[in-house]
C-alpha positions in Angstrom: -299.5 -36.2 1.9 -295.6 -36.4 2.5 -293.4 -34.4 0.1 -290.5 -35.6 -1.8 -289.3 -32.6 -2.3 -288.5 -29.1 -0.9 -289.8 -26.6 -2.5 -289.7 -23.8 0.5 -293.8 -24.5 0.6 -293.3 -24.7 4.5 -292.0 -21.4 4.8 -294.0 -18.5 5.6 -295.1 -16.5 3.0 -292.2 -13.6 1.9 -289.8 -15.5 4.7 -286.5 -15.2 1.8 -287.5 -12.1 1.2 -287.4 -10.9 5.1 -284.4 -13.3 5.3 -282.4 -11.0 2.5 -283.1 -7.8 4.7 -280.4 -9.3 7.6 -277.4 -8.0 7.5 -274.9 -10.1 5.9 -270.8 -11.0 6.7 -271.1 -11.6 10.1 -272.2 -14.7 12.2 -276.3 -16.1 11.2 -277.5 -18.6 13.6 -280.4 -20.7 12.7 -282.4 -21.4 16.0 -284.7 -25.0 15.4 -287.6 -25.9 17.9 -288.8 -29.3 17.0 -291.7 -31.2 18.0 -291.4 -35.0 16.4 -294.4 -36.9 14.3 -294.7 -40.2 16.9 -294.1 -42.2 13.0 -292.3 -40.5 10.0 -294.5 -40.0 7.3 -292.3 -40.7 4.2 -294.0 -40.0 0.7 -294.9 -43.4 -1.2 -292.1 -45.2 -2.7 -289.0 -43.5 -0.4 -288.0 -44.7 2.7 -290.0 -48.1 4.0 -288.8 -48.9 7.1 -290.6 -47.3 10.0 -289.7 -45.0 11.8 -290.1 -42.8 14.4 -289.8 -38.7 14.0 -287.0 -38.5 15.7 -284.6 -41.5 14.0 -286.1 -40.0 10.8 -284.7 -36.1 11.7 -281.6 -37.8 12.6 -281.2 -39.3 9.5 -282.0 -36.0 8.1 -279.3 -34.7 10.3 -276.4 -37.0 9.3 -277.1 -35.9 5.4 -277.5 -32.5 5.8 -274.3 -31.6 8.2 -272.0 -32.2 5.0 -274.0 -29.1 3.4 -274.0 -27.1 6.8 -270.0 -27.7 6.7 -269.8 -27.4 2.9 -271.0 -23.4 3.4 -268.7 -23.5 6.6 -271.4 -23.4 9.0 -271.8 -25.6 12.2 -273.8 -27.4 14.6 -273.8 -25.3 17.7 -276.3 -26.7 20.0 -279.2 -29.4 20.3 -280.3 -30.6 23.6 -284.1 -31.9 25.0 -286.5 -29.3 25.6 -287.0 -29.4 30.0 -290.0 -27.2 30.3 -292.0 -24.1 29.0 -291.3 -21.2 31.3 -292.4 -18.4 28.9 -295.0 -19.1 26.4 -298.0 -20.0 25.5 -299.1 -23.1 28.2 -300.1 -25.6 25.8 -297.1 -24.9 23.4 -294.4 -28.0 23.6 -291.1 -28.8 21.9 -289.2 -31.8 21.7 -285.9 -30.3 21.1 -284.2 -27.1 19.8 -281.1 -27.2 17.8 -279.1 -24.0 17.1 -277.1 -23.5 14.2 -274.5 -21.1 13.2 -272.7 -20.2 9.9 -270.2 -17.8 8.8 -273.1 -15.0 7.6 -276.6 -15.4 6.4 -275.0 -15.9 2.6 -274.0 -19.2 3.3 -277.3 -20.3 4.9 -278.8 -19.0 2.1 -276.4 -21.3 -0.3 -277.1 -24.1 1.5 -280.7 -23.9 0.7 -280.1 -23.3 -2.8 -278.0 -26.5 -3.2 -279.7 -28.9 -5.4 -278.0 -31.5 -3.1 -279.3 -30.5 -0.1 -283.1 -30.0 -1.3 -282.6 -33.4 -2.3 -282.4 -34.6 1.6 -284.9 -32.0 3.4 -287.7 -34.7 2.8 -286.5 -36.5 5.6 -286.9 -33.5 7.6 -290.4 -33.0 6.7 -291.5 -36.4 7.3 -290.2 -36.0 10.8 -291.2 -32.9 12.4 -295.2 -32.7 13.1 -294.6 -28.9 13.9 -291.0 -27.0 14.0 -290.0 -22.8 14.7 -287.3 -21.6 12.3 -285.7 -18.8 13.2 -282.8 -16.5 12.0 -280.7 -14.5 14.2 -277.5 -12.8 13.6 -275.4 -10.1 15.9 -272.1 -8.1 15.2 -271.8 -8.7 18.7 -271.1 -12.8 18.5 -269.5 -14.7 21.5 -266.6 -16.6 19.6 -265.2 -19.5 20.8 -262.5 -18.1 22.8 -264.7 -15.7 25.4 -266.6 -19.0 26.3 -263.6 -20.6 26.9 -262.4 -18.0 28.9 -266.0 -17.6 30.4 -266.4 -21.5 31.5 -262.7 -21.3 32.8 -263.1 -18.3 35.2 -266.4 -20.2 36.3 -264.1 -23.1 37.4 -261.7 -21.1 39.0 -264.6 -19.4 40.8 -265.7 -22.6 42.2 -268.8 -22.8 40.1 
């Protein structure tokens, strides 16, 4: 049955607590890999119109940016999976959607926000299976070297 509301049930057992051992105060990416329910499965009494997986994670998408933005984090990256190169054969995703925030604090936050746990159930009534992972580096790419990257590709003729 279709939850109304997040209580971290979908998260592997002692996930926080291997969450809290990443070093914090310095750029946390969340990396997403989504595979979409053909219908959302919305618990009695919520949403009623139908819809698909996908139109369902995108409404969970438009509410839940505010709270990404609200801890200073952003969207980084979502695009259509092409093809499993590296993996197991029968594994698919629909999409992957990366992430970042300002250090693994403010994901955390996020979480926490009464708010937000208010709007997750749109997100579990979209994805039939997802991959949630954290990643974090004190060697980030900012801005500015991609930039600088992407223009010395053009002048390159590439």
């Amino acid at each position: 049955m279709a939850k109304r509301v997040f209580d971290r049930s979908d998260m592997n057992p002692g996930a926080m607590d291997e969450l809290s051992k990443v070093p914090d105060g310095q750029p946390f990416a969340i990396i997403n890999l989504l595979l979409y329910k053909e219908w959302a499965d919305y618990p009695q009494g919520t949403v009623t119109e139908k819809l698909t997986g996908q139109q369902a994670y995108e409404r969970y998408s438009e509410l839940s940016v505010p709270f990404v933005n609200k801890v200073g984090g952003v969207p980084m990256w979502r695009g259509t999976i092409g093809g499993n190169l590296i993996g197991p054969e029968d594994e698919r995703w629909d999409e992957i959607l990366i992430m970042q925030y300002p250090a693994r604090s403010a994901f955390e936050r996020m979480l926490a926000d009464p708010e937000y746990v208010e709007v997750v159930f749109h997100r579990t009534a979209a994805v039939k299976d997802s991959r949630l992972y954290g990643a974090t580096s004190p060697q980030s790419i900012g801005p500015m070297k991609w930039m600088l990257y992407n223009l010395s590709q053009k002048i390159r003729g590439h």
